[in-house]
Steps between C-alpha positions, in 0.01 A plus 500: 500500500165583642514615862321319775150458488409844337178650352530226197608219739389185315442694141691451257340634213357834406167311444512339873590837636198664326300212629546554814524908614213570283273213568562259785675712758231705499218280632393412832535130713276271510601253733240156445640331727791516819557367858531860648309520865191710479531574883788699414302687249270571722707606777720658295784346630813709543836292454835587709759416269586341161529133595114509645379618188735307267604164662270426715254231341676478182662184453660610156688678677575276780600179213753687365661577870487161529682420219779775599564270813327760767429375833068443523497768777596761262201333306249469663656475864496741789842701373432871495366675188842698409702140476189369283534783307865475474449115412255545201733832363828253492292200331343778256819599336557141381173509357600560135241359276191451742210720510542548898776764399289664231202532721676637832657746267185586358365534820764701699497754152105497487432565865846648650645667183797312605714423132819385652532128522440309795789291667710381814633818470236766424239313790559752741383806237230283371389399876510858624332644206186221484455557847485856527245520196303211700418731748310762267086477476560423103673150617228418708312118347261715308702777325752221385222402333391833353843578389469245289203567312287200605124484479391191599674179704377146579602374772522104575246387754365190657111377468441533901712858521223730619628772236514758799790696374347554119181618670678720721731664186179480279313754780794721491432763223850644575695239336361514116698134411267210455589213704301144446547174562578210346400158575740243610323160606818323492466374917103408399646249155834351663307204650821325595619724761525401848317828624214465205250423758562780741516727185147372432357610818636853458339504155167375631494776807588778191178315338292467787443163466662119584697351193414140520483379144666572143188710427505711811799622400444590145203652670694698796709592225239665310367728781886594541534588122144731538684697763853531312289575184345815706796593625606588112691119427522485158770238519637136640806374505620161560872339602520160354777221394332432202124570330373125562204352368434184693092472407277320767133427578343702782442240706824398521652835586269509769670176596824650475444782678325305830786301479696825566285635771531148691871558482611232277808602236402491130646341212621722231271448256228571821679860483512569154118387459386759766699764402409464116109481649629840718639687240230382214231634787657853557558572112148440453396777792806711350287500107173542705650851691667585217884482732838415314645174612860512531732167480856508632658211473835297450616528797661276747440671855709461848817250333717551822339320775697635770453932381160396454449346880659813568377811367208369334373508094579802286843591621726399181506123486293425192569407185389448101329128461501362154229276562238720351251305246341695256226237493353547796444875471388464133240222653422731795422836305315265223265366792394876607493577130221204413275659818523793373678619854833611373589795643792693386807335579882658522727179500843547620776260551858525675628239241603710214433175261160537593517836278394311160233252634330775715476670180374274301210376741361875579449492146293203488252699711494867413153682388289754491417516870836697547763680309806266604233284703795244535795673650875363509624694792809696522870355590430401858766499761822275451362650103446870600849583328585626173569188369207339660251805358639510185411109410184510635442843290613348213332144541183700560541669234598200232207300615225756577415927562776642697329837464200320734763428759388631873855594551693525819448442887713536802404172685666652757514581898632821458444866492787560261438238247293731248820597265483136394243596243714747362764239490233272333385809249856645405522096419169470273611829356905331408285193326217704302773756457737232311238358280464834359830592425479163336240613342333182598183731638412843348606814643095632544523703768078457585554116482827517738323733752225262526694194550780619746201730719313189454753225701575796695225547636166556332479090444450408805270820600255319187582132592419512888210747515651724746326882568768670332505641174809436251705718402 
């Protein structure tokens, strides 16, 4: 029996083993894109205890309490940090089989060189230990990052955000990370919600100008986009149900959209037109600045009325929708593609039976623009297990160029999250690993450096343009 999460946890070959301490353990993070605060990079934010820096905001977490039966104010309620703590340790040791005790484990060995096992009864060690670490200057926001060997991070940020915090960390030549942003212009597309309007005033004051029309916005934001792009942007990312494509005439979009702005509710089909109009618009100005656009989708947001009405969106009440037409987003990137204004695209849906289609259409459109210029992105979220990475590594791989892959992100709000890629890595390495010992691939050591480095790592270095250099 192989003991608990060891220096071959998750190899089970001599090949996978190899794999990973010689090639991919060895390279640094690139983290493309995560929900982490920049103001706490900037300020360097020191965190009191363990449940600050692991519970709070992470609604993985906070699901899984749930489903243990714990009370919502050892959630996200005003119950002291120790009984949180206690809370998510007792839920944890039930855990068997989910990543969320894989990663914490990973976490408490990678940053606390803590290998026992954490539990009801080992909380109070794991509590006292965390907490007296968290009050060193190497657990400080920034070192966390350091420690684990992270060059760049984008961040997730809104069109009208005035980007304060990246200038202010970009200025400081003590902290040698790159942080950029990403653009988000989810509140600018989601015409049906009640607060679009207000939204659009914000965005016009960021703009310095009145949004009035369809094409004031596209042109507020393009001046918005000019300022990301010089603040280093060299990606978008965009939270949808589905990738609809809903063509319409100008004129009538401008139709829909005064309808909006007078306050009356639109149909459906009203919403999908815009927002196939919006997102046709923006991946145009993505090819012309040379950004990555980013789709996330399959998703059905906020499903329990009364958690949503009371803590708000992102706190653990979403789930997988299989209402995900490949159509659409074949028709969508085919639209950008006959301009000449596709821009390269990473597609990634929760559904997992999305993994076949989504290959199958970034083929259609693949060229010489780009190495990979079509991206299926990695197992995202409810996928980000092993089981979840390893079919979406291996339908990648049956349909297209897994060793083009961009690899691994955090998505993630928190500080700690970084030993997922070396969850994700030690998993690439168990796959690659096995086909070799099949002897299903070759065992060329120059062609298995290149593609493990390569997901590692150096792929997305190449793919988003980023000043770094691979490795």
């Amino acid at each position: 029996m192989k003991a608990f999460m060891d220096k071959d946890f998750l190899l089970s070959t001599e090949t996978a083993q190899k794999l990973f301490h010689e090639y991919a353990e060895v390279m640094p993070v690139l983290d493309y894109h995560c929900h982490i605060n920049p103001q706490e990079i900037a300020e360097d934010r020191k965190f009191e205890n363990i449940t600050q820096v692991w519970l709070g905001g992470d609604h993985y977490k906070w699901r899984a309490m749930r489903s243990n039966g714990v009370e919502e104010r050892y959630i996200t309620g005003d119950a002291p940090d120790r009984e949180k703590f206690q809370k998510w340790a007792e839920t944890l040791e039930l855990a068997v089989g989910n990543p969320l005790f894989h990663w914490s484990h990973l976490e408490l060995q990678r940053f606390f060189d803590y290998h026992g096992v954490l539990n009801g009864e080992t909380a109070e060690e794991v509590w006292n230990l965390c907490n007296a670490k968290l009050q060193e200057e190497g657990f400080r926001a920034r070192n966390l990052i350091r420690r684990s060997a992270v060059t760049l991070i984008c961040t997730t940020d809104d069109p009208a955000d005035d980007l304060r915090w990246h200038k202010q960390i970009a200025e400081d030549t003590s902290f040698e990370v790159k942080v950029l942003p990403a653009w988000r212009p989810d509140k600018a597309m989601n015409i049906e919600k009640p607060d679009y309007t207000e939204y659009l005033k914000k965005l016009g004051e960021a703009a310095e100008m009145t949004i009035a029309s369809f094409a004031d916005l596209k042109e507020a934001l393009k001046k918005r986009m000019a300022f990301f792009d010089e603040m280093g942007c060299k990606a978008s990312d965009h939270g949808l149900e589905y990738m609809m494509h809903v063509p319409e005439t100008e004129e009538n979009l401008e139709k829909i959209f005064s309808k909006r702005l007078s306050g009356e509710a639109l149909t459906k089909e009203e919403e999908l037109k815009f927002k196939t109009a919006f997102m046709v618009f923006v991946g145009q100005q993505y090819a012309r600045l040379g950004w990555v656009m980013q789709l996330h989708y399959g998703c059905k947001r906020d499903n329990n009325t009364a958690m949503y009405q009371k803590l708000g969106p992102d706190t653990g009440f979403d789930c997988i929708n299989n209402h995900t037409p490949s159509a659409q987003l074949a028709d969508f990137l085919d639209e950008l593609a006959m301009g000449d204004s596709l821009p390269k695209t990473i597609v990634y849906s929760l559904n997992p039976n999305d993994d076949e289609s989504i290959g199958t259409i970034i083929g259609c459109f693949q060229n010489s623009d780009a190495v990979g210029k079509i991206q299926q992105g990695s197992g995202w979220w409810f996928n980000d297990n092993k089981t979840g990475m390893m079919k979406q590594m291996t339908s990648l791989a049956n349909l297209g160029l897994l060793g083009n892959f961009v690899g691994m992100l955090t998505d993630s709000r928190s500080f700690l999250s970084y030993p997922r890629h070396e969850y994700f890595r030690r998993i690439l390495c168990e796959l690659v690993g096995g086909w070799v010992e099949n002897g299903e691939f070759p065992y060329e050591e120059r062609m298995l450096k290149r593609l493990i480095q390569g997901i590692s790592y150096n792929n997305a270095v190449r793919y988003f343009g980023f000043p770094l250099e691979q490795k």
